[in-house]
N, CA, C and O atoms as a Maestro MAE file, in Angstrom:
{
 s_m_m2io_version
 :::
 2.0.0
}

f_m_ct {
 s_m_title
 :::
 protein
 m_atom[296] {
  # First column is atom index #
  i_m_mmod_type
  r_m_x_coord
  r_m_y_coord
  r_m_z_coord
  i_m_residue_number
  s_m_chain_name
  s_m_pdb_residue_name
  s_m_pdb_atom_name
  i_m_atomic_number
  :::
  1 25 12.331 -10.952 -8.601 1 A "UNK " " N  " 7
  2 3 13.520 -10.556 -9.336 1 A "UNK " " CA " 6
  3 2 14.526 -9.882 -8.399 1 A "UNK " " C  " 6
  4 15 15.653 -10.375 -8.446 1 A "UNK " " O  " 8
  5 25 14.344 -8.807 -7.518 2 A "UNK " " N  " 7
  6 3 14.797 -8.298 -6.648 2 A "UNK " " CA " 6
  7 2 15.755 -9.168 -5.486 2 A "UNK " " C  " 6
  8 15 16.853 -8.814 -5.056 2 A "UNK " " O  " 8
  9 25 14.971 -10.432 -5.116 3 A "UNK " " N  " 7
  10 3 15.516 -11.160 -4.040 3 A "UNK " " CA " 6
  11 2 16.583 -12.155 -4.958 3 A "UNK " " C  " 6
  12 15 17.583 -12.635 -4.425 3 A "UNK " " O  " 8
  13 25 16.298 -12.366 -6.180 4 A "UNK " " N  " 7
  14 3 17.351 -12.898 -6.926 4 A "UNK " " CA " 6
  15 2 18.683 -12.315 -7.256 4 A "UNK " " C  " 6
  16 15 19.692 -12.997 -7.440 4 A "UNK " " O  " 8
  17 25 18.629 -10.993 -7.320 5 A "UNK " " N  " 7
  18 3 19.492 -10.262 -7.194 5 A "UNK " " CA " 6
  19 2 20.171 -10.213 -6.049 5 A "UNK " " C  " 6
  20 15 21.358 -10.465 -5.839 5 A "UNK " " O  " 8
  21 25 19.250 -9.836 -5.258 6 A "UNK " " N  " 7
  22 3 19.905 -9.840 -3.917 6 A "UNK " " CA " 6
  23 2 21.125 -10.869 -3.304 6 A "UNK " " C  " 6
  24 15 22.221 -10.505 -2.878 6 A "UNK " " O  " 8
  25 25 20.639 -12.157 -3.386 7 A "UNK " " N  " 7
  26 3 21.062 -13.292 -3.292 7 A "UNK " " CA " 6
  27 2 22.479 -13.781 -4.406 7 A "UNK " " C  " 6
  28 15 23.556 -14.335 -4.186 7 A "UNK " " O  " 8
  29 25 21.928 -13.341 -5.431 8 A "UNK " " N  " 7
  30 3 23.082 -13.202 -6.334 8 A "UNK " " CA " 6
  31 2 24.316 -12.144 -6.037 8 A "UNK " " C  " 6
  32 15 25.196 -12.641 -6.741 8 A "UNK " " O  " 8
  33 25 24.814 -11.165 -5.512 9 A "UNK " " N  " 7
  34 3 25.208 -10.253 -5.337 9 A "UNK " " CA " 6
  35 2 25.806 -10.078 -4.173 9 A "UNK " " C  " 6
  36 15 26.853 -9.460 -3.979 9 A "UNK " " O  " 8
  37 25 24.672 -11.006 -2.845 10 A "UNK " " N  " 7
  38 3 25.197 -10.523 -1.408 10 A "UNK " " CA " 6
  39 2 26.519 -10.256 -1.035 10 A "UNK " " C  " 6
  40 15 26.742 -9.372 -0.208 10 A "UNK " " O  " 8
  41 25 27.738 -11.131 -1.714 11 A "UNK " " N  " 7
  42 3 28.799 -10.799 -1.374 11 A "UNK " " CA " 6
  43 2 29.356 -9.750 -1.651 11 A "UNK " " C  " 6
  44 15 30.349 -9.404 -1.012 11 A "UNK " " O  " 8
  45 25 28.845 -8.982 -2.686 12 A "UNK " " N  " 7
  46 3 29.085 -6.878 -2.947 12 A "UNK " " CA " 6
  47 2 28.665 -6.692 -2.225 12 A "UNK " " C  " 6
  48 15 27.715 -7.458 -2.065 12 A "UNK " " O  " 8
  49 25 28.812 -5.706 -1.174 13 A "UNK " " N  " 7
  50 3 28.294 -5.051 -0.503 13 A "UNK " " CA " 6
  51 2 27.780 -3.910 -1.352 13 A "UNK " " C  " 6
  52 15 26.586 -3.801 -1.076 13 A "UNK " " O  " 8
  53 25 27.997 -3.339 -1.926 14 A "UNK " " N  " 7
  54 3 27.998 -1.920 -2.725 14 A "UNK " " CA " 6
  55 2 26.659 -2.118 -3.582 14 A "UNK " " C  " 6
  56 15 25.864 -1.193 -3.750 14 A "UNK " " O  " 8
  57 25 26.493 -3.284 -4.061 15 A "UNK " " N  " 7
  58 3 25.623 -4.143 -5.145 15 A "UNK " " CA " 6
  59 2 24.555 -4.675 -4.156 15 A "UNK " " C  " 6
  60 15 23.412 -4.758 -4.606 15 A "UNK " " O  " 8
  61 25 24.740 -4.997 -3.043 16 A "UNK " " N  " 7
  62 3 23.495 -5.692 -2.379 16 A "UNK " " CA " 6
  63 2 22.654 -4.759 -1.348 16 A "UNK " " C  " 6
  64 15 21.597 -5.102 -0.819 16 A "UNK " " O  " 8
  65 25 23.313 -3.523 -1.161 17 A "UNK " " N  " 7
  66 3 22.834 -2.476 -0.715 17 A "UNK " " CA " 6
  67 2 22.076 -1.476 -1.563 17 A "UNK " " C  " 6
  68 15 20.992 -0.960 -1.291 17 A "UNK " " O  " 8
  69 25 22.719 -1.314 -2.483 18 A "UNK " " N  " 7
  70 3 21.455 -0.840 -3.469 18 A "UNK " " CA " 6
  71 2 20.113 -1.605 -3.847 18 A "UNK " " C  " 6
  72 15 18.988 -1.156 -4.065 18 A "UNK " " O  " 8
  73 25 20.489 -2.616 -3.851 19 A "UNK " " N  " 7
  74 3 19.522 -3.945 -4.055 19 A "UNK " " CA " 6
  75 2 18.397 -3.544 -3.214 19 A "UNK " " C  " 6
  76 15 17.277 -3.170 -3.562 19 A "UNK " " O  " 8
  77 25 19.026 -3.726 -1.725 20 A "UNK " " N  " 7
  78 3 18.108 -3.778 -0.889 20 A "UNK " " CA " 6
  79 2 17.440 -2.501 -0.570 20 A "UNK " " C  " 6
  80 15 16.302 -2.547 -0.103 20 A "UNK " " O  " 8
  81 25 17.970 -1.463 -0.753 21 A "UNK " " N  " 7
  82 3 17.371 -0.162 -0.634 21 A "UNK " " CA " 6
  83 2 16.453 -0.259 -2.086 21 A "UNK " " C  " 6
  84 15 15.240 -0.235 -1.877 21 A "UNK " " O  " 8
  85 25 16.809 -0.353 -3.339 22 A "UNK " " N  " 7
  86 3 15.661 -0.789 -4.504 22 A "UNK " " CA " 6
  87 2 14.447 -1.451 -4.250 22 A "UNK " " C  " 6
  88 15 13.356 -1.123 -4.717 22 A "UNK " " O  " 8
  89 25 14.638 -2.257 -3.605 23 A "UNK " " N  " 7
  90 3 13.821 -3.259 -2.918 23 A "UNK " " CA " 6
  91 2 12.735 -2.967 -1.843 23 A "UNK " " C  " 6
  92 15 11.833 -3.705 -1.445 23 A "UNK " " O  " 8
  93 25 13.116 -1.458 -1.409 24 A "UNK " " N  " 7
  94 3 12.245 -1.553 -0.190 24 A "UNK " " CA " 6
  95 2 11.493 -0.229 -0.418 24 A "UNK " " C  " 6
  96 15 10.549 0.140 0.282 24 A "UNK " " O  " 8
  97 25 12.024 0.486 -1.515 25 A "UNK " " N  " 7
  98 3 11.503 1.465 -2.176 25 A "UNK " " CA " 6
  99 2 10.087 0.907 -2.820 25 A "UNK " " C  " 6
  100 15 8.881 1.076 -2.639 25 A "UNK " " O  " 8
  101 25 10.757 0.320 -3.480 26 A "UNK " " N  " 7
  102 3 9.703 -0.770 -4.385 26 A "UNK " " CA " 6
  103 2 8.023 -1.312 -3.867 26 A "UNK " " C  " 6
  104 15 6.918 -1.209 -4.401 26 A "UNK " " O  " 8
  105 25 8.509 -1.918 -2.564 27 A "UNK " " N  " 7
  106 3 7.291 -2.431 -1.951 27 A "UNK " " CA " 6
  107 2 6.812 -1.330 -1.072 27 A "UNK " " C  " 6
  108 15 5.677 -1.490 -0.623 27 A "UNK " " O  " 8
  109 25 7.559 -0.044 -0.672 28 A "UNK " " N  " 7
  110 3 6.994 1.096 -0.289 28 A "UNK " " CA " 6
  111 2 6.124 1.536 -0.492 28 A "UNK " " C  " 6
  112 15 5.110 1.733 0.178 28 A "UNK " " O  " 8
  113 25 6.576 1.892 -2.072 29 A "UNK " " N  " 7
  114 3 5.683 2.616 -3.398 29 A "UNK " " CA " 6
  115 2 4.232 1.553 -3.952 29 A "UNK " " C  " 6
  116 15 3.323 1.828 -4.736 29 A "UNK " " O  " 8
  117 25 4.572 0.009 -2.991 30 A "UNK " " N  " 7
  118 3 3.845 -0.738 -3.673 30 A "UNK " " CA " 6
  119 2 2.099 -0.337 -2.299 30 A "UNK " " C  " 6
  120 15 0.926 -0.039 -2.526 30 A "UNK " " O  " 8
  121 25 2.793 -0.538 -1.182 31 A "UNK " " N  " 7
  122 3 1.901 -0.351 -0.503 31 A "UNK " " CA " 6
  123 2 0.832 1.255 -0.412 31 A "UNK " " C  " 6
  124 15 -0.395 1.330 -0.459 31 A "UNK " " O  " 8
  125 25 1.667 2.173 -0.296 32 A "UNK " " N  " 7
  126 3 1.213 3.622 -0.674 32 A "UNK " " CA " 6
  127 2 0.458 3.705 -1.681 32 A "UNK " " C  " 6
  128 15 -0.500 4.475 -1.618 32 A "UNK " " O  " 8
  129 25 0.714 2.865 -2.974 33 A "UNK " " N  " 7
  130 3 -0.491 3.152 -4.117 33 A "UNK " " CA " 6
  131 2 -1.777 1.988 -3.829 33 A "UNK " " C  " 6
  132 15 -2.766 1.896 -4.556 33 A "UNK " " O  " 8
  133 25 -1.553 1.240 -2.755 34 A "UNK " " N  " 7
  134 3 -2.871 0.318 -2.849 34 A "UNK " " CA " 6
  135 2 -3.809 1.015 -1.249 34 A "UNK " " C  " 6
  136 15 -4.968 0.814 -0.885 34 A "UNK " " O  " 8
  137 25 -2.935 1.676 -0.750 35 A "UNK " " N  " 7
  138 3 -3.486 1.844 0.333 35 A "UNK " " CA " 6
  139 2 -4.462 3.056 0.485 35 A "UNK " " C  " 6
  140 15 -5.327 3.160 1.354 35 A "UNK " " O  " 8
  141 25 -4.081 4.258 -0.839 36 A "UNK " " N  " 7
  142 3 -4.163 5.364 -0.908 36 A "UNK " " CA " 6
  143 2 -4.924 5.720 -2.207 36 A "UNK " " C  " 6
  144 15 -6.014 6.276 -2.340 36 A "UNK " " O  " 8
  145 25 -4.327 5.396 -2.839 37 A "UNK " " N  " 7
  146 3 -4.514 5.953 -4.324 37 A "UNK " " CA " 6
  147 2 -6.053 5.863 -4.919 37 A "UNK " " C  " 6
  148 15 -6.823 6.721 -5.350 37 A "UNK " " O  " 8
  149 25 -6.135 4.634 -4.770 38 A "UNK " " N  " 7
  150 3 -7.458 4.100 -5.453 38 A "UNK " " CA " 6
  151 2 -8.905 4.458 -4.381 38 A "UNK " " C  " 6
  152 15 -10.038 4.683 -4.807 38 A "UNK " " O  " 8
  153 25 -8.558 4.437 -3.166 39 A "UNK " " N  " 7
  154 3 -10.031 5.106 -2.550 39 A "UNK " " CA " 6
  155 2 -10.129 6.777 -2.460 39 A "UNK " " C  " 6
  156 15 -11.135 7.229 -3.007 39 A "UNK " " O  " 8
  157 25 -9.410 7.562 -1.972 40 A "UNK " " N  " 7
  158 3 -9.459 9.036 -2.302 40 A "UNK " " CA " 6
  159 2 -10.061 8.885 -4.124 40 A "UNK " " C  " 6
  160 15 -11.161 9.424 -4.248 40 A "UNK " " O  " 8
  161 25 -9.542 8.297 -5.384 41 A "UNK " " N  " 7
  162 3 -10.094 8.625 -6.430 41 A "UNK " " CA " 6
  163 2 -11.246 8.010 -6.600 41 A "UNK " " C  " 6
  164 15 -11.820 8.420 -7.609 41 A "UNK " " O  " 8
  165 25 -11.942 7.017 -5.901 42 A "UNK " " N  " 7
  166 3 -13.183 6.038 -6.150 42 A "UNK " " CA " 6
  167 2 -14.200 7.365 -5.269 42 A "UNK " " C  " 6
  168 15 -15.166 7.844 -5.864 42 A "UNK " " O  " 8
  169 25 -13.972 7.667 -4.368 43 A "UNK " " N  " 7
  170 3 -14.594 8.582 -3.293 43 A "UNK " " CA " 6
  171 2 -15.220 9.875 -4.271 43 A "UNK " " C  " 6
  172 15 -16.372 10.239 -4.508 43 A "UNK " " O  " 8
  173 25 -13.936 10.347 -4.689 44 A "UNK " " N  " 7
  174 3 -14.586 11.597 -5.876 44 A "UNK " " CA " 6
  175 2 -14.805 11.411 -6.927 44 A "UNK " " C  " 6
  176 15 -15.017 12.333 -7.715 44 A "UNK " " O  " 8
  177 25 -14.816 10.424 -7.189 45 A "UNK " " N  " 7
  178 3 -15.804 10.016 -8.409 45 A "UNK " " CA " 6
  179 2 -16.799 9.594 -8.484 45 A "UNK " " C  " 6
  180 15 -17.462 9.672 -9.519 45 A "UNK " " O  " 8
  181 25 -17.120 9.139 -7.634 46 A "UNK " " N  " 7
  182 3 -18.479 8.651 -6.839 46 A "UNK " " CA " 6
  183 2 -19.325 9.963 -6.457 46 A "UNK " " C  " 6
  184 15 -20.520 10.104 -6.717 46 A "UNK " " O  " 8
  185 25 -18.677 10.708 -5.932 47 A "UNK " " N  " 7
  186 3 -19.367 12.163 -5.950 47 A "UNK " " CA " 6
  187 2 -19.362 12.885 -6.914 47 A "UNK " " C  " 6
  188 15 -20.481 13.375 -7.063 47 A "UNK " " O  " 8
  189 25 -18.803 13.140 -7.506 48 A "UNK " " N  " 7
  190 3 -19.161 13.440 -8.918 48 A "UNK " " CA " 6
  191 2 -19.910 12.873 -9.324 48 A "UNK " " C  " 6
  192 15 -20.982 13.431 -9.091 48 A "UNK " " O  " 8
  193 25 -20.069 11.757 -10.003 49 A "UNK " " N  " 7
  194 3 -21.092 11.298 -10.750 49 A "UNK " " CA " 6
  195 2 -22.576 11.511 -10.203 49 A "UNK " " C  " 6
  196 15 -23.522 11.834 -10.922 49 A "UNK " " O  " 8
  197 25 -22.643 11.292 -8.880 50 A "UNK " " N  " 7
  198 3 -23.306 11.838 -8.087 50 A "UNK " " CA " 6
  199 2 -24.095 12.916 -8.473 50 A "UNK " " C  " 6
  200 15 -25.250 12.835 -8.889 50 A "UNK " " O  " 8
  201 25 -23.407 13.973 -8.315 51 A "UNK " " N  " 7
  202 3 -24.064 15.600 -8.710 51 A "UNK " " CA " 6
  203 2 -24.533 15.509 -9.942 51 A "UNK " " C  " 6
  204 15 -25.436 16.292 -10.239 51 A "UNK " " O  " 8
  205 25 -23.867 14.179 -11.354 52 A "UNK " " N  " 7
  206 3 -23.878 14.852 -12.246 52 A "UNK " " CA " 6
  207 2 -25.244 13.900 -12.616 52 A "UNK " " C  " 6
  208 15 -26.190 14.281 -13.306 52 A "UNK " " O  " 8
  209 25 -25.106 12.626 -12.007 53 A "UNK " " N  " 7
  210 3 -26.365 12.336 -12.177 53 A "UNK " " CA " 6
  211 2 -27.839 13.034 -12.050 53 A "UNK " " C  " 6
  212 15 -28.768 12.831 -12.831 53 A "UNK " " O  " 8
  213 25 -27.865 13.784 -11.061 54 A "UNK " " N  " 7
  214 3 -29.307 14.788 -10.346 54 A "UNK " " CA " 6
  215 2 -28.894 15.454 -11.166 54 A "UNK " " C  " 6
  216 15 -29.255 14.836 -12.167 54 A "UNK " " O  " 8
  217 25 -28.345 16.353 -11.528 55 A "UNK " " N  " 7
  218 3 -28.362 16.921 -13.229 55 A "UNK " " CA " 6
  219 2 -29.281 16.212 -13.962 55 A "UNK " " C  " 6
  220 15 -30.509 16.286 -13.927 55 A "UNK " " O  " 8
  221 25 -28.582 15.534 -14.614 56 A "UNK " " N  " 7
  222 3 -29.172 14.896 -15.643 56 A "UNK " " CA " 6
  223 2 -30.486 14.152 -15.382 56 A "UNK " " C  " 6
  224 15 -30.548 13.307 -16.274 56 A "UNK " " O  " 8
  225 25 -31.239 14.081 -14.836 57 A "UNK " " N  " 7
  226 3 -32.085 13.422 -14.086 57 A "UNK " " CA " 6
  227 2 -33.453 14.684 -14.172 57 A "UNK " " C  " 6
  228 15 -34.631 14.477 -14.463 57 A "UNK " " O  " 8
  229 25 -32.837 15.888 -13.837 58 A "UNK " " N  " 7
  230 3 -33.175 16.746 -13.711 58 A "UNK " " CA " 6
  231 2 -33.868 17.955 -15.169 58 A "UNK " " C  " 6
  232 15 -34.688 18.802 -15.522 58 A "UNK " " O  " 8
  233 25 -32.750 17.140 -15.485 59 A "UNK " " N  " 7
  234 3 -32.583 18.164 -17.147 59 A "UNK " " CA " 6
  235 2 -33.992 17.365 -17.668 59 A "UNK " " C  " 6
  236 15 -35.007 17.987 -17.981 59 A "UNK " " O  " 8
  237 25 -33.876 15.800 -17.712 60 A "UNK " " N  " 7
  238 3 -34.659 15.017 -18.096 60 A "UNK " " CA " 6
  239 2 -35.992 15.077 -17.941 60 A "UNK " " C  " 6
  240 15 -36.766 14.760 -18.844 60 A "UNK " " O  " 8
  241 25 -36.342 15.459 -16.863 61 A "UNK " " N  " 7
  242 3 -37.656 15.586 -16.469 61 A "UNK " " CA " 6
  243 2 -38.297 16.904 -16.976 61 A "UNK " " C  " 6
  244 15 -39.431 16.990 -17.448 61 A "UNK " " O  " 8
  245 25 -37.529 17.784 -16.834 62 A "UNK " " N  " 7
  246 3 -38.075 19.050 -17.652 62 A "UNK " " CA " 6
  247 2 -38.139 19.141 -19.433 62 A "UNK " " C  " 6
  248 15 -38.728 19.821 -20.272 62 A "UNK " " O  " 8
  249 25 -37.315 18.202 -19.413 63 A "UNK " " N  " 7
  250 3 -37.404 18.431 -21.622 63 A "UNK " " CA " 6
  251 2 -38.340 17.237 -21.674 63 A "UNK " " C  " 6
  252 15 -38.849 17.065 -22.782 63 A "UNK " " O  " 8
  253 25 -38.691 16.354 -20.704 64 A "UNK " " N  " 7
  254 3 -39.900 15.019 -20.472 64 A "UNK " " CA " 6
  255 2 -41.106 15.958 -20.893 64 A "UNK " " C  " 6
  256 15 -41.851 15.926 -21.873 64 A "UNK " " O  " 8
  257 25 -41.018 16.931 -19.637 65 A "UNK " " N  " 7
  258 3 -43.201 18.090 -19.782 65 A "UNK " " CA " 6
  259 2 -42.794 18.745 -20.637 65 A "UNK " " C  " 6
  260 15 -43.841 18.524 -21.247 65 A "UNK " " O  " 8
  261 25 -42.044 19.617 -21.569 66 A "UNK " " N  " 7
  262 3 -41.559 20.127 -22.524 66 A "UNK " " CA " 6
  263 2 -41.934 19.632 -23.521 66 A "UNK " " C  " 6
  264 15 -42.826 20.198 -24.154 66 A "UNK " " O  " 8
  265 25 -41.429 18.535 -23.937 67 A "UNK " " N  " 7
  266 3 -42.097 17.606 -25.311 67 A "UNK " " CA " 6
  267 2 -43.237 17.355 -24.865 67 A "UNK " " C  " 6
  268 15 -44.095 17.885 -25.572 67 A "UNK " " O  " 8
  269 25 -43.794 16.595 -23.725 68 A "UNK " " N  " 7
  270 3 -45.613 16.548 -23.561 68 A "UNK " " CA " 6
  271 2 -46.687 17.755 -23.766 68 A "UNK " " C  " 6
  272 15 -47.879 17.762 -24.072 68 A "UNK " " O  " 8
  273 25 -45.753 18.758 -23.469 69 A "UNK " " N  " 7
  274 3 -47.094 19.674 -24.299 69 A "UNK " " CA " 6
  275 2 -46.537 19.759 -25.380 69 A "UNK " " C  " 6
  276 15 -47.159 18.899 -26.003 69 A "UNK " " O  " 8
  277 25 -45.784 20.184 -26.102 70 A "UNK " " N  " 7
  278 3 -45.814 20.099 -27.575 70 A "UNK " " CA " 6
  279 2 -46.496 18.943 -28.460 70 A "UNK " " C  " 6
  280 15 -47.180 19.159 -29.460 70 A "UNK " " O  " 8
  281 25 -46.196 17.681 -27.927 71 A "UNK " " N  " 7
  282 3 -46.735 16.805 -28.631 71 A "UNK " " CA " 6
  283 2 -48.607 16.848 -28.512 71 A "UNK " " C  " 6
  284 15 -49.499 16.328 -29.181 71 A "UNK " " O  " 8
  285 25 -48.587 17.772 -27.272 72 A "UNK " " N  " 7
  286 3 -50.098 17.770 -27.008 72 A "UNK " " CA " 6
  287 2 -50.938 18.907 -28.368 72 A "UNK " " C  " 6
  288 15 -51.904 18.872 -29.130 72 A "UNK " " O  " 8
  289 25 -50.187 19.512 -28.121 73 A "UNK " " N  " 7
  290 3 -50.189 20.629 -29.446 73 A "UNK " " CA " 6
  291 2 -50.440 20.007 -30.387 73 A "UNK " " C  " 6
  292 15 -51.653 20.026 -30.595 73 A "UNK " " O  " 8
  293 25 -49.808 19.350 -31.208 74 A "UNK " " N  " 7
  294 3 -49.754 19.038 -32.479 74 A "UNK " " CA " 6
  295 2 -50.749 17.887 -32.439 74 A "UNK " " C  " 6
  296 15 -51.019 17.267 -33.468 74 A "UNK " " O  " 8
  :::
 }
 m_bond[295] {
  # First column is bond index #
  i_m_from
  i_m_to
  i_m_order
  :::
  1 1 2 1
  2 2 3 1
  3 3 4 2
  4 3 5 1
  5 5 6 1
  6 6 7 1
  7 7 8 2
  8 7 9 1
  9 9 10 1
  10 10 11 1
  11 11 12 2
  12 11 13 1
  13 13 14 1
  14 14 15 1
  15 15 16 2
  16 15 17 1
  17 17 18 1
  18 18 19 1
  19 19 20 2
  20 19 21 1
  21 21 22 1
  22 22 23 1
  23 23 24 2
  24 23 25 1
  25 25 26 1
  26 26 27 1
  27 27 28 2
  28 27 29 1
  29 29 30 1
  30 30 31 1
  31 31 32 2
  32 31 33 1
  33 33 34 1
  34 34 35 1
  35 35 36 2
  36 35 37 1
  37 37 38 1
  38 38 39 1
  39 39 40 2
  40 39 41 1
  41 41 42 1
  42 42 43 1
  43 43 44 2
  44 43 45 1
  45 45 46 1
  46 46 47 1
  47 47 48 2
  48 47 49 1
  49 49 50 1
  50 50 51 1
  51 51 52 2
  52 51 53 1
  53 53 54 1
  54 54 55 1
  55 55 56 2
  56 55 57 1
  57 57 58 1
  58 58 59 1
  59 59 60 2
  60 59 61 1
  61 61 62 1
  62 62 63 1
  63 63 64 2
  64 63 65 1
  65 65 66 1
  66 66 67 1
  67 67 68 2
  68 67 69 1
  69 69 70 1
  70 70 71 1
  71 71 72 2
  72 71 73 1
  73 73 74 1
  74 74 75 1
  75 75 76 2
  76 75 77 1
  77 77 78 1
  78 78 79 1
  79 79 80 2
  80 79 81 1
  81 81 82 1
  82 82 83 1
  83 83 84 2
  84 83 85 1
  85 85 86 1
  86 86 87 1
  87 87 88 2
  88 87 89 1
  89 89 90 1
  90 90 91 1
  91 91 92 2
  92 91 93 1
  93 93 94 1
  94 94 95 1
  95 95 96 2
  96 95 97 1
  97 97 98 1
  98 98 99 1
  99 99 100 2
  100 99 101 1
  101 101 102 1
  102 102 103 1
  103 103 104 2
  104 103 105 1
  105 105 106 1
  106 106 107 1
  107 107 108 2
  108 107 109 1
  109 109 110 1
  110 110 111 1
  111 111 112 2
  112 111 113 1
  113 113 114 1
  114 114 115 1
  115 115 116 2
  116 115 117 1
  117 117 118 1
  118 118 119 1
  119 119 120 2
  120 119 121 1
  121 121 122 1
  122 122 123 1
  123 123 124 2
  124 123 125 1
  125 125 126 1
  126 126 127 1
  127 127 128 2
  128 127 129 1
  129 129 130 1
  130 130 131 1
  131 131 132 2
  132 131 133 1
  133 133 134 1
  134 134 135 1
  135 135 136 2
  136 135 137 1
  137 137 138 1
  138 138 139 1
  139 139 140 2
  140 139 141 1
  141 141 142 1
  142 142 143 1
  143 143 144 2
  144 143 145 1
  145 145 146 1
  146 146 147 1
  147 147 148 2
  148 147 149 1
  149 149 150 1
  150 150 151 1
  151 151 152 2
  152 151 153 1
  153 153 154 1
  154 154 155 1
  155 155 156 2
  156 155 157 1
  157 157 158 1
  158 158 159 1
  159 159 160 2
  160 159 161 1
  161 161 162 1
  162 162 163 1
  163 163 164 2
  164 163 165 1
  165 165 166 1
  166 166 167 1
  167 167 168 2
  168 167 169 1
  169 169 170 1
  170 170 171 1
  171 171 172 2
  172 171 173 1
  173 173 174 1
  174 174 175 1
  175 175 176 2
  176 175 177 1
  177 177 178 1
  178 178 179 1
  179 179 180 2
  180 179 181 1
  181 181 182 1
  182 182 183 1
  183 183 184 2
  184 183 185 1
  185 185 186 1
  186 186 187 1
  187 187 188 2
  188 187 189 1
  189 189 190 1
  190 190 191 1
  191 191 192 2
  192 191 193 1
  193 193 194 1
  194 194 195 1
  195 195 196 2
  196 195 197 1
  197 197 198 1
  198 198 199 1
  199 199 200 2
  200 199 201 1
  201 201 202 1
  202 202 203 1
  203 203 204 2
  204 203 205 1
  205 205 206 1
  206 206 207 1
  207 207 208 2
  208 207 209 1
  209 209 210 1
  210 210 211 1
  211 211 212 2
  212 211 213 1
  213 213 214 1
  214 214 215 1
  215 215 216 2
  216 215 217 1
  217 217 218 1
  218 218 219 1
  219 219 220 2
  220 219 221 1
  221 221 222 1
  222 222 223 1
  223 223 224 2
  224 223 225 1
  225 225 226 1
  226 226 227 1
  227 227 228 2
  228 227 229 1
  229 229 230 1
  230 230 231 1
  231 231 232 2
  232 231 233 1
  233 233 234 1
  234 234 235 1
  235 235 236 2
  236 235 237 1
  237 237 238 1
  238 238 239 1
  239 239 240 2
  240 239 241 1
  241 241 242 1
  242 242 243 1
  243 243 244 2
  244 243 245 1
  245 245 246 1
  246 246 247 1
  247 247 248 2
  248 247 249 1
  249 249 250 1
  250 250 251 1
  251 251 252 2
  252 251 253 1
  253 253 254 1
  254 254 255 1
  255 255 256 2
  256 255 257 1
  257 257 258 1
  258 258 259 1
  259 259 260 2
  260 259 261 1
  261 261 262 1
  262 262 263 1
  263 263 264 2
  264 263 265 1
  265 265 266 1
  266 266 267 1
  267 267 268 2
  268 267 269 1
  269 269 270 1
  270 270 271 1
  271 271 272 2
  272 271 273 1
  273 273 274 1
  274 274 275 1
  275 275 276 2
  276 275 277 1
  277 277 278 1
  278 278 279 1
  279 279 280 2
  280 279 281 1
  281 281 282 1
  282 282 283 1
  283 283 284 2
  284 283 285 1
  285 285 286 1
  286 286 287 1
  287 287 288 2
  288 287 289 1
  289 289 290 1
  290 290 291 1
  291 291 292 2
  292 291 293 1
  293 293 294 1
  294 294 295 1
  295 295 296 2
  :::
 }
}
């Protein structure tokens, strides 16, 4: 859409300079969020879940012998 504009317009200067500065913003912002964004948040979430797994893992095993003697009880 951008290069259509562009092309459409070139003879504004005023119009094809914004264009092109729009344009380069654009694929700026495009590269910065693929380059960045998504591994820093995959990284700590991955660690997180992490910790929260051995938690839970943890919790599990103790309410596991918890109910085995009770049930031994009864």
């Amino acid at each position: 859409m951008m290069i259509f504009i562009l092309n459409m317009f070139q003879e504004y200067f005023f119009v094809a300079v914004i264009a092109l500065m729009f344009l380069l913003a654009c694929v700026i912002e495009l590269f910065r969020t693929a380059l960045t964004f998504p591994v820093k948040t995959s990284v700590a979430l991955a660690y997180t879940r992490g910790k929260y797994d051995r938690v839970v893992s943890l919790i599990d095993i103790i309410l596991a012998e918890r109910y085995a003697e009770v049930r031994k009880i009864v």
